[in-house]
Structure formats: structure tokens, C-alpha cells
C-alpha positions as a Python dict, from the first residue, in 0.01 Angstrom:
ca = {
    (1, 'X'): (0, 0, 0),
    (2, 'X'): (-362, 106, -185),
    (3, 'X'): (-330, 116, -591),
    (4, 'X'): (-480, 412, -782),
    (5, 'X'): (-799, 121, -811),
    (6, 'X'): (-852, 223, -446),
    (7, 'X'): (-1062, 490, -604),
    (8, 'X'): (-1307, 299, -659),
    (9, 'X'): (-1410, 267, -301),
    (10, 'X'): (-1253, 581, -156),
    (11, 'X'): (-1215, 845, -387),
    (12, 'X'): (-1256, 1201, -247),
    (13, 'X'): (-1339, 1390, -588),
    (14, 'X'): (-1605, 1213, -841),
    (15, 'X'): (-1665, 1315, -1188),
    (16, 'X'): (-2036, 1252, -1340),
    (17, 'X'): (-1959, 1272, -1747),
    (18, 'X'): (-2312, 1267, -1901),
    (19, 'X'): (-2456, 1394, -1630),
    (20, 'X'): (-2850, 1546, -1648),
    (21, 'X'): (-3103, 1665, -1395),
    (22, 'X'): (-3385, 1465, -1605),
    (23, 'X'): (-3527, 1279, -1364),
    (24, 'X'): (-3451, 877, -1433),
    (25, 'X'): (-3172, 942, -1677),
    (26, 'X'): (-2885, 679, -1665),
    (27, 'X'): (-2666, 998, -1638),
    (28, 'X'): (-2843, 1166, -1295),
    (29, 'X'): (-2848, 852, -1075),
    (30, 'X'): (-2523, 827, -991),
    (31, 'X'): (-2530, 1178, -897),
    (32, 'X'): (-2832, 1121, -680),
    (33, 'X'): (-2720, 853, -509),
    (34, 'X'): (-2367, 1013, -400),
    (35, 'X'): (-2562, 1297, -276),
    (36, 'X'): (-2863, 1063, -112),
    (37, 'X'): (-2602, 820, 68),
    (38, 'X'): (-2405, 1108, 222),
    (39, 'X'): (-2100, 1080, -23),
    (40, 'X'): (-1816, 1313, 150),
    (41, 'X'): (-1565, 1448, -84),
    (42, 'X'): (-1634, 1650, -399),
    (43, 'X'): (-1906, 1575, -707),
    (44, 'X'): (-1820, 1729, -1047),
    (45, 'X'): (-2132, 1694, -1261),
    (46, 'X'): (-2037, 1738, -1630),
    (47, 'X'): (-2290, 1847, -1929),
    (48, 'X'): (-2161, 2053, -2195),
    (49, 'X'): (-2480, 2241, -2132),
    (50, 'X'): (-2356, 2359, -1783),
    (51, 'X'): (-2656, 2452, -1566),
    (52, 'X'): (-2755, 2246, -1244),
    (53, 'X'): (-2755, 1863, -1125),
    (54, 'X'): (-2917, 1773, -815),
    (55, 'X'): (-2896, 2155, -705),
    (56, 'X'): (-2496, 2111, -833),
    (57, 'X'): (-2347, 2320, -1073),
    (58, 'X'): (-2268, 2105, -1417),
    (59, 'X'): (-1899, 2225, -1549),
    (60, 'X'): (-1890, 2191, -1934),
    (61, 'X'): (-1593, 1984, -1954),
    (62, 'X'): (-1386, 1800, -1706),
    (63, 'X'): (-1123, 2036, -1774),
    (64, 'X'): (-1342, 2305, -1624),
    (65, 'X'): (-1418, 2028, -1374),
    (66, 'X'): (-1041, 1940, -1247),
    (67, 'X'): (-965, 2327, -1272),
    (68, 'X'): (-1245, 2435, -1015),
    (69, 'X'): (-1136, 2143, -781),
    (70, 'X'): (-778, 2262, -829),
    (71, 'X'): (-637, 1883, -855),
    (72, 'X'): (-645, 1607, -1042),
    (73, 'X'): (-1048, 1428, -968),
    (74, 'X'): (-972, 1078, -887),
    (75, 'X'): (-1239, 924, -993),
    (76, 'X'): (-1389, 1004, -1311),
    (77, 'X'): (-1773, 824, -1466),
    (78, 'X'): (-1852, 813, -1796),
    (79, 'X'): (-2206, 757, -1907),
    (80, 'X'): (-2222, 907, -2304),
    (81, 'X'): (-2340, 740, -2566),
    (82, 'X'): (-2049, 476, -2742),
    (83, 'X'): (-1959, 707, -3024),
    (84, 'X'): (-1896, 980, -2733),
    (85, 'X'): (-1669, 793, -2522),
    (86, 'X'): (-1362, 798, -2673),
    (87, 'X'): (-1332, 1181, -2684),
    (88, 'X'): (-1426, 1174, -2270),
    (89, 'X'): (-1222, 896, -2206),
    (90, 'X'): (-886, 1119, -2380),
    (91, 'X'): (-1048, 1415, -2175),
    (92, 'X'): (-1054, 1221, -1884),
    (93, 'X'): (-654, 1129, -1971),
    (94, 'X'): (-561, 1489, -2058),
    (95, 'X'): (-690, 1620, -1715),
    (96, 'X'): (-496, 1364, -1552),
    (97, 'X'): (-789, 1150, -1390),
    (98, 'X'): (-641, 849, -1144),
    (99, 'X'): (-917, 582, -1251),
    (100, 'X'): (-1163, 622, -1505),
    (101, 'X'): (-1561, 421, -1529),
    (102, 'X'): (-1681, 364, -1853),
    (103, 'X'): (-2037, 282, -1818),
    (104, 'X'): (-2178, 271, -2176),
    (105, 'X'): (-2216, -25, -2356),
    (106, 'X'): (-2171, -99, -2727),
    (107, 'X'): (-1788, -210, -2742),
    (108, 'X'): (-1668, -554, -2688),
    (109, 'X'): (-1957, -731, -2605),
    (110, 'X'): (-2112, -599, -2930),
    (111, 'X'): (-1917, -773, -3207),
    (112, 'X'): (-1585, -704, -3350),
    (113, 'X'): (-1567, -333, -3432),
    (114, 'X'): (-1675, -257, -3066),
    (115, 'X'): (-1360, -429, -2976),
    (116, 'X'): (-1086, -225, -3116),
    (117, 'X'): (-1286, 63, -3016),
    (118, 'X'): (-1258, -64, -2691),
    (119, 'X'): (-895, -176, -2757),
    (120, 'X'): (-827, 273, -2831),
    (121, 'X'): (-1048, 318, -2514),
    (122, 'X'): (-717, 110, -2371),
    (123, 'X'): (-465, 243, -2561),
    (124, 'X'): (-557, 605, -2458),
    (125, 'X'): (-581, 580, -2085),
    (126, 'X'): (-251, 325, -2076),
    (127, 'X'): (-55, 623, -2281),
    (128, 'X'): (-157, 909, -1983),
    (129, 'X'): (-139, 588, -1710),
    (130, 'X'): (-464, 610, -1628),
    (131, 'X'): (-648, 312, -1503),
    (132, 'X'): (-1017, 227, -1679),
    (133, 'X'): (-1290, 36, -1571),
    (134, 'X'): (-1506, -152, -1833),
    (135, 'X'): (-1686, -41, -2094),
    (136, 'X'): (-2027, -181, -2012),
    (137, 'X'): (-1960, -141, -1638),
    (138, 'X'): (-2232, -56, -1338),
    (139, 'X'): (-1967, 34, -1151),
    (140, 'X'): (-1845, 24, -768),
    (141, 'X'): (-2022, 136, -394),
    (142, 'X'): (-1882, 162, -55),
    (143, 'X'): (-1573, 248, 120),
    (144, 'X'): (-1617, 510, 449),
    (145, 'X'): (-1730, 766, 213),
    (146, 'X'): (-1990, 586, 90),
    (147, 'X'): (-1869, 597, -282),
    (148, 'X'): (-2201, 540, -499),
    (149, 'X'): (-2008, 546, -836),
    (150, 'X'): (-2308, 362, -1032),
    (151, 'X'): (-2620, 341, -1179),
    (152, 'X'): (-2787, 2, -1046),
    (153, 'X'): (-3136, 12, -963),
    (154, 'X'): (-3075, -128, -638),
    (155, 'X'): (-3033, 196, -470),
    (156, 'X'): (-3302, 364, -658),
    (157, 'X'): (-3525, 293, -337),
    (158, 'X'): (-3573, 456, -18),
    (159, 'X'): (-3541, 142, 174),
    (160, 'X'): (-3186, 89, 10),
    (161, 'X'): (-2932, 81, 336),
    (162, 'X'): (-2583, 197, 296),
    (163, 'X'): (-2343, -61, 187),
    (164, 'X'): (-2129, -130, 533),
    (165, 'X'): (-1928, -349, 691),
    (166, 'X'): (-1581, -544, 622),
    (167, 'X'): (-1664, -782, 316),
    (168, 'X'): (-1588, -689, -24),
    (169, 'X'): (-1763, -832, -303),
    (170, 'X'): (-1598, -796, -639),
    (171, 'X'): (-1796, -957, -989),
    (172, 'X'): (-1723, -988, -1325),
    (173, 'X'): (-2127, -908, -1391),
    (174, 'X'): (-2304, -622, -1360),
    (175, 'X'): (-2681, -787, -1306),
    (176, 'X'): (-2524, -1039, -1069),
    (177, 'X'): (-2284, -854, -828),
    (178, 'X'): (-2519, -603, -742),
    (179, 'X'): (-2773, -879, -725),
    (180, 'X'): (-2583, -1049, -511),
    (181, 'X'): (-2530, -734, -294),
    (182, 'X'): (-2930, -662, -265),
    (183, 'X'): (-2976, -964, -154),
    (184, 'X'): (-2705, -926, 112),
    (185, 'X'): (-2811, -629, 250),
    (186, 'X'): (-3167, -789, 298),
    (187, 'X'): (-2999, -1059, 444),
    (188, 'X'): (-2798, -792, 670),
    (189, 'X'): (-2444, -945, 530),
    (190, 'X'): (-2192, -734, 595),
    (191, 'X'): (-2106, -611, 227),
    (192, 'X'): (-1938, -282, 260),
    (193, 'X'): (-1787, -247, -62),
    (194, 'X'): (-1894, -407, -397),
    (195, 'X'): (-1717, -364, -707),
    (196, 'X'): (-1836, -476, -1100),
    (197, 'X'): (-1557, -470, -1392),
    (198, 'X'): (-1801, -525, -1696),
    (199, 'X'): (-1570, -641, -1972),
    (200, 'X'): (-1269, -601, -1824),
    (201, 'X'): (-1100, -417, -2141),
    (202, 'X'): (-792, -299, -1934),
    (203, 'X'): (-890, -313, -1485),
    (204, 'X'): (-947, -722, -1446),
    (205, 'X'): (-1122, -891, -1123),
    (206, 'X'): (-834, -1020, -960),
    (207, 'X'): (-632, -670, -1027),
    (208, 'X'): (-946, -548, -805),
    (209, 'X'): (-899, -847, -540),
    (210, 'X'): (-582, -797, -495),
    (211, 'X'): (-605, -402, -432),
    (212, 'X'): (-894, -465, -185),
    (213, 'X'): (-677, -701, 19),
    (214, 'X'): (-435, -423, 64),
    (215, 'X'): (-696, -234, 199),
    (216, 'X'): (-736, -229, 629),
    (217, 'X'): (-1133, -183, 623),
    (218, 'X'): (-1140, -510, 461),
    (219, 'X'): (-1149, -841, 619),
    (220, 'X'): (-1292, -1077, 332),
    (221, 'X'): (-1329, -1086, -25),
    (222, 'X'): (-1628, -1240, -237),
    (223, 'X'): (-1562, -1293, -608),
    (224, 'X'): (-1834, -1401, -876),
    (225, 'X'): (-1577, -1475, -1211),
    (226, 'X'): (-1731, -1585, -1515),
    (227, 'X'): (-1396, -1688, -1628),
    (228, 'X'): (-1031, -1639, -1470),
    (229, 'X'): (-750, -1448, -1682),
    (230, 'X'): (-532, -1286, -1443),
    (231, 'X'): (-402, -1538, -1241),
    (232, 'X'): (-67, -1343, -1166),
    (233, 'X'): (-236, -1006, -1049),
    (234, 'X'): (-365, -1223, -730),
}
């Protein structure tokens, strides 16, 4: 049986929280890659501004967002700057959102106040049981909907193939995972999903592992840990 992480690699409704039409913004990539790669369920770009993403129209607030879709989005990415996040990640909670990607940076890595902000980050999404991914996370690709939930350079360019085939990679770093998954789709590895946790606030590695080998597209997992803390979720 698939846990609500499965979203990660086969949601069917992603939400784009910082989202911008400027082109090379941190907040339109992900956007442009879901719509490049062929992504097939729903994209919910959100800017307070409203207007247009990628030809998509921007909802103010993912309560607009999850109303328009008519059901709770599954997947929701967050890419505001740190003193923004905690106000989208109890958005995100209110609407109901399965799994939640916080991609800024500035919380636990930072020093000890960016920990308990990341600590409410936790405390918020565990009260509405919602699952959440980082903070300083690049976030996941794959799955047979070709989920492109991140920001990573790597598929910036044309030449970029589609993440396929039955390996999983999953990696406590950013830089290295999808490092690792570049080179592997050079090297035509079959990496079909890859998934980063960043620092691992409240979603861990193994939690991720262990989902993935519930999952019947997969046939191997690959695992870059920097340090193992969650021996019992494997």
C-alpha cells in the first residue's frame, strides 16, 4: 500500500507557491518543467498577483487553488522567501494538502533560530497531518506522470531526457542526488524516479525508501545518506 509520500512521484494535482512568469526565477522552473516534460494531471500556479504562468492562470492563494480543482491538491511546492513560509506552509495545512515541498532555505541549516522556525514549519503540518518535505529541499522527478516537482538546473536544458525506468534514487543532498541523476541519464541508467529530502525537518530518507519499495514501478532503490536516523521507518 502507497503512503501519502507517493506524491512525490505520482501526484495528479501540483501546487507552484511563489510561482512567476519571470523568466529564470527559482519560482517559474518548476512550472516549466512540468509543462516541458509532459506532466499529466493538474498545475496550480500561485502568486498573490494572479495573472499568467507559462500561459497558466496564477490563483492568488491555494485556497483559490484547491477550490478551482474542487479537491484537495496533493502535492503542494513552496518556493517564498523564509519569512513567507510559515504562513504558506499553514495555508497549505488549512486547504488540506497531502504532502507539502518546502524549497527555501534559511531554517535549520542556518543556525539556531532557523531551527525552531523549522521545528513550527513541523508542528503546523503534523497538527492538519500533512506530510512536509525539507526546508532547503530541490525536490523530487519521475513517476509515469513525469512529476518535475523541482528546481535543479539539470533539466533546464533541451537535451535533458525524461527521468524513466525502474530505479529509484533517493538522497539526503540536493547538489548530489540530482548530480548523481545527470550523470545517470548520460550514462542511460535507468533512474526513473529521484527524490531529495534537504534537511529532513519532519519526511526522512528511509521514510522515502520505504514508500518507494511499496511502489510496483519500482524494482531498485539507490540511497546517498549523509547520516542514518531512521533506522525503524526501513
Amino acid at each position: 500500500m502507497l503512503s501519502d509520500l507517493s506524491a512525490l512521484w505520482s501526484a495528479r494535482s501540483i501546487a507552484v507557491i511563489g510561482a512567476t512568469e519571470r523568466l529564470g526565477a527559482m519560482g517559474r522552473l518548476p512550472v516549466e518543467y512540468l509543462v516541458k516534460y509532459g506532466y499529466k494531471g493538474r498545475i496550480l500556479p500561485v502568486n498573490p498577483k494572479g495573472g499568467t504562468v507559462m500561459g497558466l492562470s496564477a490563483f492568488t492563494g491555494i485556497q483559490e487553488a484547491t477550490r478551482e480543482l474542487g479537491t484537495a491538491i496533493e502535492l503542494a511546492l513552496i518556493m517564498v522567501p523564509a519569512g513567507a513560509v510559515q504562513q504558506a506552509v499553514k495555508d497549505c495545512a488549512d486547504a488540506g494538502v497531502r504532502v507539502c515541498v518546502v524549497m527555501s532555505s534559511g531554517f535549520g541549516e542556518v543556525d539556531d533560530d532557523g531551527k525552531r522556525r523549522q521545528d513550527e514549519l513541523v508542528s503546523i503540518a503534523r497538527q492538519a497531518h500533512m506530510r512536509l518535505l525539507g526546508p532547503n529541499c530541490i525536490g523530487s522527478v519521475g513517476g509515469a506522470d513525469a512529476v518535475m516537482a523541482t528546481f535543479s538546473p539539470v533539466f533546464s536544458s533541451d537535451s535533458t531526457p525524461l527521468p524513466a525506468g525502474s530505479l529509484a534514487l533517493v538522497s539526503q543532498s540536493g547538489a548530489l542526488g540530482f548530480g548523481a541523476l545527470s550523470l545517470g541519464l548520460e550514462r542511460e541508467l535507468p533512474v526513473g524516479i529521484a527524490v531529495t529530502t534537504g534537511n529532513e525537518a519532519d519526511v526522512t530518507a528511509e521514510e522515502v525508501a520505504a514508500a518507494l519499495a511499496y511502489d510496483d514501478q519500482v524494482s531498485g532503490l539507490l540511497l546517498y545518506l549523509e547520516s542514518v536516523t531512521d533506522l525503524a521507518a526501513l
